[in-house]
C-alpha positions in Angstrom: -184.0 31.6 -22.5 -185.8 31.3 -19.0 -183.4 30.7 -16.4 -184.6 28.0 -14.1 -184.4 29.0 -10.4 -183.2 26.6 -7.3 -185.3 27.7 -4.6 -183.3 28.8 -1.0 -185.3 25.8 0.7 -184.7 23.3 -1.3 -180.8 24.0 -1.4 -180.6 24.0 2.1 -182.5 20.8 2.3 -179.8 19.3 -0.5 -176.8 20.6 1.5 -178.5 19.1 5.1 -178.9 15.6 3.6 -175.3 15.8 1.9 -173.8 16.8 5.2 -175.9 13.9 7.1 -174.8 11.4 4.5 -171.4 12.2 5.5 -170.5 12.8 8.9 -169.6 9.7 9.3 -166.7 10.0 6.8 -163.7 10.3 9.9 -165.0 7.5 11.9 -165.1 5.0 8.7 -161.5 5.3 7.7 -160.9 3.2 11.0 -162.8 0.6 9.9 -161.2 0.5 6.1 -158.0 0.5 8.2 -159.2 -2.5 10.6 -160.4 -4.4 7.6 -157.1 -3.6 5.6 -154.8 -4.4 8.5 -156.8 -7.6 9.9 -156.7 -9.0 5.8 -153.5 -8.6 5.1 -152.3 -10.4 8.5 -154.3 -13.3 7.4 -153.2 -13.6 3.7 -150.3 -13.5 4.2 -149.6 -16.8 5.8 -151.8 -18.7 3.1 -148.8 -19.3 0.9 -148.7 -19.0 -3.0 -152.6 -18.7 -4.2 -153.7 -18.8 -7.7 -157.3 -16.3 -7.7 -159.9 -18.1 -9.7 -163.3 -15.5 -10.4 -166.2 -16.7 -12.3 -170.2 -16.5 -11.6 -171.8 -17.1 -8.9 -175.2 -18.5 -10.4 -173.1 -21.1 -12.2 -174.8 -25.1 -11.2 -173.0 -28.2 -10.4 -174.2 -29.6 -13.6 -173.4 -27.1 -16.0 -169.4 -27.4 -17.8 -168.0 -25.0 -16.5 -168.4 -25.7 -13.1 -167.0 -29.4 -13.6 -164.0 -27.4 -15.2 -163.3 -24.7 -11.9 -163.6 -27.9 -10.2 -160.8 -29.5 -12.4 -158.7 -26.2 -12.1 -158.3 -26.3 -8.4 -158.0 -30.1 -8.3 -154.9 -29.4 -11.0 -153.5 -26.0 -9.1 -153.9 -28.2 -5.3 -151.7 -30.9 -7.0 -149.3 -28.1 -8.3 -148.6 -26.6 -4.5 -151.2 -23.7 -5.2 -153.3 -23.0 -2.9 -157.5 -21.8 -4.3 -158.2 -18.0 -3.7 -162.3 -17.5 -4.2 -164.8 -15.3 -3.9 -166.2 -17.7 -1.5 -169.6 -18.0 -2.8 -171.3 -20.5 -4.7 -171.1 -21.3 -8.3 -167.8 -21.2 -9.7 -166.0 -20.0 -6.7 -167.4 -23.3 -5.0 -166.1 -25.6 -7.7 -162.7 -24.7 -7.5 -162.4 -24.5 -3.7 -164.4 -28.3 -3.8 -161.3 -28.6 -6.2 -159.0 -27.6 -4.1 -159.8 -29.5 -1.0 -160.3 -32.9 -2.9 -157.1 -32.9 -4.4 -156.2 -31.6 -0.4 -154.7 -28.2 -1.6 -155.2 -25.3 0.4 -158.8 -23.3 0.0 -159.6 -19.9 0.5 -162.7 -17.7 0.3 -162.8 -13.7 0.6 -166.8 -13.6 1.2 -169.1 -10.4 1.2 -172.1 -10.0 2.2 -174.6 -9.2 -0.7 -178.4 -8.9 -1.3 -178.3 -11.9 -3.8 -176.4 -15.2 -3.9 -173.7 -14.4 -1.7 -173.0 -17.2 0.7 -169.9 -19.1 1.8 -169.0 -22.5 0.3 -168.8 -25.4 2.7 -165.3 -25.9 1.2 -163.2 -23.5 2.8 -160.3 -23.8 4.8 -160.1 -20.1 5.7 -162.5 -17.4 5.1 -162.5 -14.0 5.4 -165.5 -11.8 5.6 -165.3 -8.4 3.9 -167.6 -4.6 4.4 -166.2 -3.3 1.6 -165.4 -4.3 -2.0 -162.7 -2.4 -2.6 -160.4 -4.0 0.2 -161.7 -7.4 -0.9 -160.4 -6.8 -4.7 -157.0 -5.4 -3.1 -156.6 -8.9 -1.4 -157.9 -11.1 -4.7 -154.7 -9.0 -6.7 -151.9 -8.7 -3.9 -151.5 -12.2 -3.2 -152.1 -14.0 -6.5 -149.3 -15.5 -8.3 -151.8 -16.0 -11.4 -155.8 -15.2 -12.4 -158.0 -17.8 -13.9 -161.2 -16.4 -15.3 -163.8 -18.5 -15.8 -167.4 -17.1 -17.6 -169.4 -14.9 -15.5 -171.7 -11.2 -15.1 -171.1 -8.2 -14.0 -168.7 -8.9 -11.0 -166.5 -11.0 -13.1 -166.4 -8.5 -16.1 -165.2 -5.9 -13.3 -162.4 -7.7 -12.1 -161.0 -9.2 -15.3 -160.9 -5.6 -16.9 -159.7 -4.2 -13.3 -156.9 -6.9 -13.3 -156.1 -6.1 -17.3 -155.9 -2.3 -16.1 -153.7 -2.3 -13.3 -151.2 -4.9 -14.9 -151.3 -2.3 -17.8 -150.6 0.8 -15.9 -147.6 -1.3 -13.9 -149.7 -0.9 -10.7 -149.6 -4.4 -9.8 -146.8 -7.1 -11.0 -147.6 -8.7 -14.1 -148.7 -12.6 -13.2 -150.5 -15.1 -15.9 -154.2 -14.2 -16.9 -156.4 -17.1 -18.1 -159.5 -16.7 -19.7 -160.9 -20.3 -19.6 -163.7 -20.9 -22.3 -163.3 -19.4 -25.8 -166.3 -19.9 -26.8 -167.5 -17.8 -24.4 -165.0 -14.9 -24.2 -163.8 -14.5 -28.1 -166.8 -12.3 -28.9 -165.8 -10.0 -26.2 -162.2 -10.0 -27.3 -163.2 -9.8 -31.3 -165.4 -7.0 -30.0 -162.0 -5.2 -27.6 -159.9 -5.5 -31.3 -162.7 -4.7 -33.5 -163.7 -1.6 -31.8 -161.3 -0.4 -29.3 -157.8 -1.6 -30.9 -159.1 -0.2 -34.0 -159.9 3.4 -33.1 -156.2 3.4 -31.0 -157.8 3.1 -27.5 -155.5 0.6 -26.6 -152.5 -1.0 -27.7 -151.8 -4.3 -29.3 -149.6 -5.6 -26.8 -152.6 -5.0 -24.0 -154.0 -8.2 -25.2 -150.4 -10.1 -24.1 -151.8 -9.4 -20.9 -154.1 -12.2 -20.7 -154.2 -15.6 -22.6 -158.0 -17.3 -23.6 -157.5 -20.8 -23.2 -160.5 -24.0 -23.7 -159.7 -25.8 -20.2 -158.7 -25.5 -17.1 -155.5 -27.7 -18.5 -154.6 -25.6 -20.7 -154.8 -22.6 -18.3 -152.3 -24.3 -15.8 -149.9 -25.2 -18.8 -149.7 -21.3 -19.1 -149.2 -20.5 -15.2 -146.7 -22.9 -14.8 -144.8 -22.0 -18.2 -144.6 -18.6 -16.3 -143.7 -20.0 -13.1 -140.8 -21.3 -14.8 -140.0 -18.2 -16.8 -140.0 -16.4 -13.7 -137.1 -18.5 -12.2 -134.6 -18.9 -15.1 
């Protein structure tokens, strides 16, 4: 077989645009620090927050946004205060939620090519560079999760949340995923496929509960709450 050959040049070209790329490394920590430091000060007086994720591209008219709406009306009215995304869609509804019922709102916002901008019902917000710091913040502070349909970004922090409450890196707190119909295929699919080939465990799926309404979902955070305190 023909060995393939790397010319001199164009390794030397790789290893100039790797070393641009990161020179900037030392300097960045700083501003991870700033934004981990200058987050934390602020959370940290909201009180007791309940995170709610779900899409972004969700519309006023469609169910579930009537329902986020209903769940931060119902977790205001319990002494929660809203943690969001603090974008539109979902995120809105449950901070509009939050505010009617005149609970406490937040929004962690980031800036993002597509769809990312603040709701106009936030009583603090806080604007995030990187992701990663964002999603420590959503976890740290929540005294429960409340999932509601959604892509991509949704996917990635239900399965982050499942993972880290597995691996005891964050306290265990009530997981809600509000909509059955919507989530059972996923979770028919997780004990179908996964469960069946021993990739995880069956206790795994204790983590979280899949609930039809926003009702439903506080029913299982206050049940907690009060498990918590016997």
């Amino acid at each position: 077989m023909k060995r393939r050959r790397i010319s001199r040049n164009r390794l030397n070209h790789s290893e100039a645009l790797f070393a641009d790329f990161n020179k900037e490394d030392p300097w960045r920590i700083f501003r991870i620090m700033a934004e981990f430091v200058d987050s934390f000060e602020t959370m940290r007086a909201q009180g007791p927050m309940v995170t709610v994720f779900g899409s972004a591209r969700t519309r006023p008219e469609e169910k579930d946004y009537k329902e986020a709406e209903s769940m931060g009306r119902l977790l205001a009215k319990n002494g929660f205060g809203v943690l969001t995304g603090g974008g539109p869609g979902i995120m809105e509804a449950a901070n509009k939620g939050a505010q009617d019922a005149g609970g406490h709102s937040v929004g962690l916002n980031i800036t993002l090519p597509m769809e990312q901008k603040p709701n106009p019902y936030l009583d603090e917000e806080i604007d995030f560079h990187y992701f990663f710091i964002r999603k420590v913040n959503f976890l740290k502070y929540a005294l429960g999760l409340v999932v509601f349909p959604g892509g991509f970004g949704t996917m990635d922090e239900f399965f982050e949340a499942v993972t880290l409450i597995q691996t005891d890196k964050i306290n265990p707190v009530p997981m809600c995923l509000v909509g059955a119909k919507f989530w059972q295929p996923l979770i028919d699919w997780l004990k179908g496929t996964l469960l069946a080939q021993g990739r995880v465990s069956p206790e795994d799926f204790e983590i979280f509960s899949v609930v039809d309404c926003a009702e439903d979902a506080m029913k299982v955070i206050l049940a907690s709450q009060k498990a918590r305190k016997a």
